[in-house]
C-alpha positions, -999 to +999 in steps of 0.1 A: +299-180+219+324-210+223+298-227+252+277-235+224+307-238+194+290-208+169+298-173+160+283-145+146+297-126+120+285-101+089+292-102+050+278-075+024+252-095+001+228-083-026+192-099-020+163-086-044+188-058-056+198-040-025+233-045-010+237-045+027+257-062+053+236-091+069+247-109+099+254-151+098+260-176+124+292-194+122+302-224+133+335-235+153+356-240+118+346-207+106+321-218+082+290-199+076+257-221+082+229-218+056+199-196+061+167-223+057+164-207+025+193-218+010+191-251+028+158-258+005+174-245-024+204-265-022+181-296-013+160-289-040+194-286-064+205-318-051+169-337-060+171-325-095+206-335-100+198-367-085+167-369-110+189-361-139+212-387-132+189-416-128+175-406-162+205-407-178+204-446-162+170-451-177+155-449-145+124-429-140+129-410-107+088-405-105+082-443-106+105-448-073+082-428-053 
C-alpha cells in the first residue's frame, strides 16, 4: 500500500509452542513494525536497563519518580 508507505508481509514464528506463519505490517524500508506486545516488552527492557545503569551511578531510580 504505497499511499500510506506500509506493507504486509508473513514470517513463520513459534508463539506458546506452535509454529505458524503470522502476517506483519511493514514499513516503506522493509522493516517489520512491532506488535504492541513487543513494543511493551521492549519498553519495559529499556526501563530496567535504564534502572540498572543508574544503580551502578549510585542513583536510586525509585527516588526520581
Amino acid at each position: 500500500m504505497p499511499e500510506i508507505g506500509l506493507g504486509i508481509g508473513r514470517e513463520q514464528v513459534t508463539y506458546q509452542a506452535i509454529t505458524r506463519e503470522w502476517l506483519y505490517w511493514y514499513d516503506e524500508l522493509g522493516q517489520r513494525l512491532l506488535t504492541p506486545e513487543e513494543r511493551a516488552r521492549q519498553a519495559e527492557q529499556r526501563a530496567h536497563r535504564l534502572a540498572k545503569e543508574l544503580r551502578r551511578r549510585g542513583i536510586d531510580p525509585d527516588s526520581l519518580l
